[in-house]
TORROLO-974016 format. One record per residue (C-alpha): y, x, z; residue number from 1. Coordinates in nm, 2 decimals. Each point is the difference from the previous one (the first is absolute). Last residue first. Example, Ala and Ser with C-alpha at 12.3 -4.5 7.8 and 13.67 -1.06 7.14 Angstrom:
2
        v        u        w   doti
    -0.11     1.37     0.71      2
    -0.34    -0.14     0.07      1
END
This chain:
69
        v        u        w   doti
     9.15    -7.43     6.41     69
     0.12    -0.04    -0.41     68
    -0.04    -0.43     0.04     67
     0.23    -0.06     0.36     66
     0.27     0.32    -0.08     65
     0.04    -0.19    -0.38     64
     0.08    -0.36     0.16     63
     0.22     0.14     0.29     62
     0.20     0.18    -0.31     61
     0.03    -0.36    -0.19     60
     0.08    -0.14     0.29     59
     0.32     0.21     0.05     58
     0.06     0.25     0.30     57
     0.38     0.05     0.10     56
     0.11     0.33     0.18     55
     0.03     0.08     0.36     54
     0.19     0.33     0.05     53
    -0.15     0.27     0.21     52
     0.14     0.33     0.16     51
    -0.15     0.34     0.03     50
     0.09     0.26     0.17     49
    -0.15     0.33    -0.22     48
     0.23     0.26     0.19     47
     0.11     0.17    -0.34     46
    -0.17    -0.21    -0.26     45
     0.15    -0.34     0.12     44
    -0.26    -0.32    -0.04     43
     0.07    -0.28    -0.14     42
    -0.24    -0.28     0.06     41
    -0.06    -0.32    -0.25     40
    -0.14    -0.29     0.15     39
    -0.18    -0.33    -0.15     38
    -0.14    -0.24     0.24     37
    -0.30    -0.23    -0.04     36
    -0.30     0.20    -0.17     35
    -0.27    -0.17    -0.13     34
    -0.32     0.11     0.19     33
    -0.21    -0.33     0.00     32
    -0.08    -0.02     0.37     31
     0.39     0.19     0.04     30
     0.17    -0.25    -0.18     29
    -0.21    -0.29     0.14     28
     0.13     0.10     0.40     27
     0.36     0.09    -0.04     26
     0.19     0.29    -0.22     25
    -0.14     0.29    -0.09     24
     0.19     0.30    -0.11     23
     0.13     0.23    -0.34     22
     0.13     0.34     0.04     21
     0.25     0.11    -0.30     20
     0.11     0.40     0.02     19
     0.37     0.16    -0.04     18
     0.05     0.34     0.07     17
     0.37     0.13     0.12     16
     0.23     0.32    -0.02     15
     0.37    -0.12     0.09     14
    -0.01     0.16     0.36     13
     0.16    -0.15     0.23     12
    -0.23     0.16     0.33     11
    -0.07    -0.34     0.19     10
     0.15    -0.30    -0.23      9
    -0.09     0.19    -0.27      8
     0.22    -0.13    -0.36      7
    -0.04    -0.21    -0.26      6
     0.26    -0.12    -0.21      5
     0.05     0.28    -0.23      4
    -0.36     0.02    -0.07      3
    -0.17     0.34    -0.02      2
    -0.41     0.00    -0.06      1
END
């Protein structure tokens, strides 16, 4: 993927993959596995750094993660 915007902080290439990753928060989020934190990392396809953005998580998606694992 190319974005305008987006550049390597290490080799400035313009080349990037985007994934999601999803964590635990505290103690009850992690007995009942619904995840707490929302991140999405971009990672640049020439050296493959990889930064992370934090992201929102709604209820509704904490709700589906508790009942599909």
């Amino acid at each position: 993927m190319r974005h305008k915007k987006w550049e390597c902080t290490k080799c400035k290439d313009l080349d990037f993959t985007v994934g999601e990753m999803r964590v635990a928060g505290g103690f009850w989020s992690k007995i009942f596995d619904v995840q707490g934190s929302k991140y999405s990392a971009v990672t640049c396809d020439n050296c493959r750094y990889t930064e992370f953005y934090k992201g929102s998580t709604s209820g509704l998606g904490n709700v589906f993660d508790f009942f599909s694992s």
